[in-house]
DOGU-951853 format. One line per 3 residues: their letters; for each residue x, y, z of C-alpha. Coordinates in steps of 0.02 Angstrom, whole numbers, plus 32768, in hexadecimal, padded with zeros to 4 digits. Layout:
N
a	X/Y/Z; ...
***
This chain:
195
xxx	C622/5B06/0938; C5A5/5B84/090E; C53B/5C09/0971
xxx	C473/5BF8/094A; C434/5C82/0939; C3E3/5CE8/09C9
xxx	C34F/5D54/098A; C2E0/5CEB/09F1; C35B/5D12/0A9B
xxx	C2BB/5CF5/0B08; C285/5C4F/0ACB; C2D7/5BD3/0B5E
xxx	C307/5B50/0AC5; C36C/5BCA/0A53; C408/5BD7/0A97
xxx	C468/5B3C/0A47; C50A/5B1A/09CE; C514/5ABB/0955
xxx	C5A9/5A48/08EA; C5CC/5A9C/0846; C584/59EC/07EC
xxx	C4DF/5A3A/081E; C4F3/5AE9/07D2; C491/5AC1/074C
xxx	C3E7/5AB8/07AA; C403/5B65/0801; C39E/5BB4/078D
xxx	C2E1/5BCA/0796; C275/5B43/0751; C227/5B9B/06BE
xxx	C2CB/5BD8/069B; C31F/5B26/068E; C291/5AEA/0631
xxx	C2BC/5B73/05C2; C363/5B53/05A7; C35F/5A98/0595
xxx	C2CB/5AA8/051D; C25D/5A37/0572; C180/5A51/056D
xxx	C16F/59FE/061F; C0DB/5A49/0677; C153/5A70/0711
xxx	C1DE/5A16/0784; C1E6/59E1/0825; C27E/59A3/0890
xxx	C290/593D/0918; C318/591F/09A3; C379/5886/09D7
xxx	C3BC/58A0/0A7C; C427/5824/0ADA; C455/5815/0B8F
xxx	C4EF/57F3/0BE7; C4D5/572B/0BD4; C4A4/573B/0B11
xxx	C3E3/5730/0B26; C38C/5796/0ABF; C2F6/57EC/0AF1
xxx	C23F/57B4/0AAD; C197/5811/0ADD; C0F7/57A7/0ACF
xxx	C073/57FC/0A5D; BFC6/5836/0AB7; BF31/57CB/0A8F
xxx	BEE7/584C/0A50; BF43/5871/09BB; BF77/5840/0927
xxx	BFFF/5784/0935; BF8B/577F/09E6; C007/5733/0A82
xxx	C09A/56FF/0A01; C157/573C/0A1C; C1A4/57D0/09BE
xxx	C22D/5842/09D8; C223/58F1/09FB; C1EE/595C/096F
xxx	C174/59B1/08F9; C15C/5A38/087F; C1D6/5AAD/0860
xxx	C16C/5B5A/086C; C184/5BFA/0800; C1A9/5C5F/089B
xxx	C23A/5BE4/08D1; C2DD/5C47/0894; C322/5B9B/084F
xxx	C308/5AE8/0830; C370/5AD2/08CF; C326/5B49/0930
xxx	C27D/5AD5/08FC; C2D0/5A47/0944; C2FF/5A8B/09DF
xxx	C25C/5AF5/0A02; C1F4/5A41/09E2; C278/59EA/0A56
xxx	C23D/5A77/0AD6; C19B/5A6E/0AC0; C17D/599E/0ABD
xxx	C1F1/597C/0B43; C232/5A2B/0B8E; C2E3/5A0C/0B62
xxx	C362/5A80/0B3E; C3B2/5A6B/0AB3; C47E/5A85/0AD0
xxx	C4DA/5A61/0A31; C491/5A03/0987; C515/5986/0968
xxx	C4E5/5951/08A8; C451/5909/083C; C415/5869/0822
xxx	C410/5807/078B; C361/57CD/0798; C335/57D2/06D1
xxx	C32A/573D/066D; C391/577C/05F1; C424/578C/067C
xxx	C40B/5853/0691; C3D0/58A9/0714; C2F5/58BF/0726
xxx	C271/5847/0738; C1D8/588C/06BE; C136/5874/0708
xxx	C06B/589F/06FC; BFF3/58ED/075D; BF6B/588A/079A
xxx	BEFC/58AB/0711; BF85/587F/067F; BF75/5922/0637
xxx	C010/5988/0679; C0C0/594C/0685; C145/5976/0707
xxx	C207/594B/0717; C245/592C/07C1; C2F3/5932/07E0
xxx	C345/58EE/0876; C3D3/5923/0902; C434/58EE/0969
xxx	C427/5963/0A09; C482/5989/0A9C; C423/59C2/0B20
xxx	C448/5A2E/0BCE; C405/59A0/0C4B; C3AC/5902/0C27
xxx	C35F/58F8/0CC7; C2D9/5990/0C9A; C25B/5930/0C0C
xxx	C1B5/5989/0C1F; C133/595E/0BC6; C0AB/59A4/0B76
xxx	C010/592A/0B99; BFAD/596E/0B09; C03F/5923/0A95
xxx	C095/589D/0AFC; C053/583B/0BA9; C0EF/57D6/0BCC
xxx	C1BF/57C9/0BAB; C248/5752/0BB9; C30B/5751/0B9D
xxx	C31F/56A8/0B3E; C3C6/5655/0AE8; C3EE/5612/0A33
xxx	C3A9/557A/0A5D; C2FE/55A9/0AC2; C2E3/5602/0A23
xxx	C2FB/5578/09B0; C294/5509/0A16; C210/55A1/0A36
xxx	C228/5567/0AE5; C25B/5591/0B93; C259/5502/0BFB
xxx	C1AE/54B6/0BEF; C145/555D/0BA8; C138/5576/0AF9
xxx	C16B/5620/0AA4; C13A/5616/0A00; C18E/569E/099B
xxx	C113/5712/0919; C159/56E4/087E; C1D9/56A5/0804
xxx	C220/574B/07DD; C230/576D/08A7; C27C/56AF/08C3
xxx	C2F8/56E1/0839; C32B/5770/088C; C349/572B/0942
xxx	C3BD/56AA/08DD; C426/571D/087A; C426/5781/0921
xxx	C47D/5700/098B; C4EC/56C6/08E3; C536/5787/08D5
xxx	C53A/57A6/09A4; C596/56FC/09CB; C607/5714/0928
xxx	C637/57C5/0959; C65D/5783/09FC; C6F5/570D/09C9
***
């Protein structure tokens, strides 16, 4: 387990550890872009957090933005001024939900290609993005805040409210393909790592 790094001491979301598996995104984005040779406009990352009963967190989109009243994950773009990827992930995790990020347990596999990072496009087509995703502890679960000019509503729903894209009788349908693919490979590596 590894210390983040604390430059950013005063920032409520950047005291977290991390699992070694994840070392490789503790590096600022322009730098990993860098060093993996990629041309990507930018990243972004976004957080999977579970509570105790294995319900992962979802945050309804504002209808006034872009995917208007459709269910996402915490997350966004990872800035220049964020001291790593996973200091990106836990400052947007902050900032859509006002969680605390604790301790990034690993990445996951979202690609189509079976690695890590969903590649995207801006809303114009013109700029592309990778996001990658994380599994993330987080100091209570009780605390989601939310910032209404992002997100309006959230729920804690299971495996299978998420495959159905329903809790009970109310409908929660899920943004995308990418972010469907990423709740699934969630649950897979959570429930797997728990036998």
């Amino acid at each position: 387990m590894t210390e983040a790094p604390q430059d950013i001491e005063k920032s409520p979301w950047s005291k977290f550890t991390f699992d070694d598996s994840v070392a490789e995104w503790n590096v600022p984005g322009a730098q990993w872009l860098d060093q993996n040779n990629k041309t990507w406009n930018g990243l972004a990352a976004a957080a999977l957090v579970f509570d105790d009963q294995d319900r992962v967190l979802l945050v309804r989109r504002s209808e006034f933005d872009s995917m208007p009243l459709l269910w996402e994950i915490p997350g966004g773009g990872v800035d220049p001024e964020d001291p790593s990827i996973l200091h990106g992930c836990a400052r947007e995790l902050w900032e859509e939900a006002g969680l605390k990020a604790r301790h990034i347990k690993h990445i996951i596999v979202d690609g189509m290609d079976g690695k890590p990072g969903a590649v995207f496009t801006n809303r114009t087509g013109q700029y592309f993005y990778c996001k990658f995703s994380f599994e993330v502890d987080v100091a209570d679960t009780s605390e989601v805040t939310l910032d209404p000019n992002e997100h309006i509503e959230y729920v804690w729903a299971t495996q299978e409210e998420v495959q159905r894209q329903r809790i009970g009788d109310r409908e929660i349908p899920i943004a995308n393909k990418i972010t469907m693919i990423v709740l699934n490979k969630g649950f897979e590596k959570r429930l797997s790592s728990k036998k």
